[in-house]
C-alpha positions as CSV (number, residue, x, y, z in Angstrom):
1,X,0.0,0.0,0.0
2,X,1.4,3.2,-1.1
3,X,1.2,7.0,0.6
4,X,-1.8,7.8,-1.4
5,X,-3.7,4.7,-0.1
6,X,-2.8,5.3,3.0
7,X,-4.4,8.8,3.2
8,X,-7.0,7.4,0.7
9,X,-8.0,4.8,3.7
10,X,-7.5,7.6,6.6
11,X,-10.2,10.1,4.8
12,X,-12.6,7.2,4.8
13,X,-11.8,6.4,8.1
14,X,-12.8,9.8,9.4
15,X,-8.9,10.2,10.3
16,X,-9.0,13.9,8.1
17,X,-5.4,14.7,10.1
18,X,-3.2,11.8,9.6
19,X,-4.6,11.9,5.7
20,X,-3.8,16.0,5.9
21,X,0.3,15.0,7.2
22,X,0.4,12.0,4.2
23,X,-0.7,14.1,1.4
24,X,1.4,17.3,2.3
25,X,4.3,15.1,2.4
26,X,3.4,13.4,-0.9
27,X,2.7,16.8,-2.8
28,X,6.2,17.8,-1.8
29,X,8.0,14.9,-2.7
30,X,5.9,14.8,-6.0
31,X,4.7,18.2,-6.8
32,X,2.6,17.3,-10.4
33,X,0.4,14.4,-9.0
34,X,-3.0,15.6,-9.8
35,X,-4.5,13.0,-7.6
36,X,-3.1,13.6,-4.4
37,X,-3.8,17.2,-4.7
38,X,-7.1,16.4,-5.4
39,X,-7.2,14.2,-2.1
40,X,-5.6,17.0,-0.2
41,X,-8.2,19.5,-1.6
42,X,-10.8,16.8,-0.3
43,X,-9.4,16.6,2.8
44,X,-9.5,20.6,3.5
45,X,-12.9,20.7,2.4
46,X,-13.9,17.7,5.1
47,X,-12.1,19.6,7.9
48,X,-14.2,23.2,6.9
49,X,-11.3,25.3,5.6
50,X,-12.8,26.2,1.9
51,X,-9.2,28.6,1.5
52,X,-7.2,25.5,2.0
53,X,-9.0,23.0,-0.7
54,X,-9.4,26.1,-2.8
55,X,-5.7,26.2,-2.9
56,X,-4.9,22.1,-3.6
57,X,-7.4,22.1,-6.6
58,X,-7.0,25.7,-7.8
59,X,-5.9,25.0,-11.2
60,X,-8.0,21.7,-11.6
61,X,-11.7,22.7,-12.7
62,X,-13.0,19.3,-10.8
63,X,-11.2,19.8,-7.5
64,X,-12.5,22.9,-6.2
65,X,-15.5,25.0,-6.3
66,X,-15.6,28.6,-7.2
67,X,-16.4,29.5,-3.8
68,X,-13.2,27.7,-2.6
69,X,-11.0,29.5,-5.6
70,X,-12.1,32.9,-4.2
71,X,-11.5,31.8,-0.9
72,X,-7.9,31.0,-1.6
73,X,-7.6,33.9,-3.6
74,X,-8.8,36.9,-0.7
75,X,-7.2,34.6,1.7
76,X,-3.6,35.2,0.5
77,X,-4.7,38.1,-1.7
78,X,-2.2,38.1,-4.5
79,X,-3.9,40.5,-6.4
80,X,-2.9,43.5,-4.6
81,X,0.5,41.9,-5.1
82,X,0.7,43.2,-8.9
83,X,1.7,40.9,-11.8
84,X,4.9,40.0,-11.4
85,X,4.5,39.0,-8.1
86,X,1.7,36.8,-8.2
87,X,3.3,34.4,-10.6
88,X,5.7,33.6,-8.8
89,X,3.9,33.7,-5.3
90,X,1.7,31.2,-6.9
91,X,4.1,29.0,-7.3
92,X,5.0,28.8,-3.8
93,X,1.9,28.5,-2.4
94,X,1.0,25.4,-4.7
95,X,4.3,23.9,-4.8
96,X,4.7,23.7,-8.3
97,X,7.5,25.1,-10.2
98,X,5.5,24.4,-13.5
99,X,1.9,25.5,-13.0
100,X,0.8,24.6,-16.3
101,X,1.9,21.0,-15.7
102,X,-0.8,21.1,-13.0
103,X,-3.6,22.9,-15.1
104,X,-6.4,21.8,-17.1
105,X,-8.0,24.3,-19.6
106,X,-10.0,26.3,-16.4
107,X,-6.6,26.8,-14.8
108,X,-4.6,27.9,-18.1
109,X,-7.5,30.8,-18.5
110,X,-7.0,30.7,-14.6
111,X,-3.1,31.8,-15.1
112,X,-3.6,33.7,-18.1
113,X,-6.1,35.9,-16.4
114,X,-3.8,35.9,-13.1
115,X,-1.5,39.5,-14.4
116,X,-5.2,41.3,-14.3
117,X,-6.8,40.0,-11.3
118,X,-8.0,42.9,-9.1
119,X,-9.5,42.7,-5.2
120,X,-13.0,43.7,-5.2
121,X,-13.5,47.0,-4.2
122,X,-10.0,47.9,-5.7
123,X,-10.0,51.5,-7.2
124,X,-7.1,51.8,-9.8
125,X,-6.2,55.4,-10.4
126,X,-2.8,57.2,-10.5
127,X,-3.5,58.1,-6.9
128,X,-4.1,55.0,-5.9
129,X,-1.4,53.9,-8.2
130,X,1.0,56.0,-5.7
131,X,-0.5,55.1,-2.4
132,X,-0.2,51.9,-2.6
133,X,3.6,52.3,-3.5
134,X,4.2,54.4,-0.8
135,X,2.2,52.1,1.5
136,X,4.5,49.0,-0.2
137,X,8.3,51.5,0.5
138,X,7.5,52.0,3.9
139,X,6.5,48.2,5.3
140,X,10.1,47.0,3.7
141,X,11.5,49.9,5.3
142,X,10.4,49.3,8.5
143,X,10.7,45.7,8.2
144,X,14.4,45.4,6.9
């Protein structure tokens, strides 16, 4: 029985932990397996944190909901991040240095639409432009 069984047999054992630990481990150790992020995403969504699944199946169109995509998305908001930025921030936060290995059509338009994503709410004048600039220079100021 391999790692994937494993957690396979904890989720239907109610054991949503133990199967959490396996498939972190597993993702690590093999970063493109579809089906243990989709288990991971599964297990997330069984222990109530819709930001965590939303992150395991975000480029997968079966393996998370829209609700759970947004989730992840305000949760770590990497839109206020700007384009460059979210890319590669993206890539840290699913483990993956080659996102589109991991993407089905939904997550290519996902990633291709990633450089214009915007928070709700999000005004985007030159003012704003400059505040949020300012706001950026003075937290890695004070936090060098």
């Amino acid at each position: 029985m391999n790692g994937a069984e494993h957690a396979r047999t904890d989720l239907e054992a109610g054991d949503v932990r133990r199967a959490r630990e396996r498939l972190k481990s597993l993702v690590v150790t093999y970063p493109e397996d579809l089906e243990l992020r989709r288990l991971l995403a599964e297990a997330y969504r069984r222990d109530g944190q819709p930001a965590e699944a939303g992150r395991w199946g975000y480029l997968v169109a079966g393996h998370a909901s829209d609700h759970e995509r947004r989730c992840f998305e305000r949760h770590n908001a990497f839109a206020s991040y700007g384009p460059r930025a979210t890319g590669a921030r993206l890539r840290k936060l699913l483990r993956c240095d080659d996102l589109a290995a991991i993407a089905d059509p939904v997550g290519r338009a996902l990633l291709r639409d990633l450089p214009r994503k915007r928070p709700v709410g999000r005004r985007d004048g030159p003012v704003e432009a400059v505040g949020r600039r300012l706001a950026i220079w003075r937290a890695r100021s004070r936090w060098r």
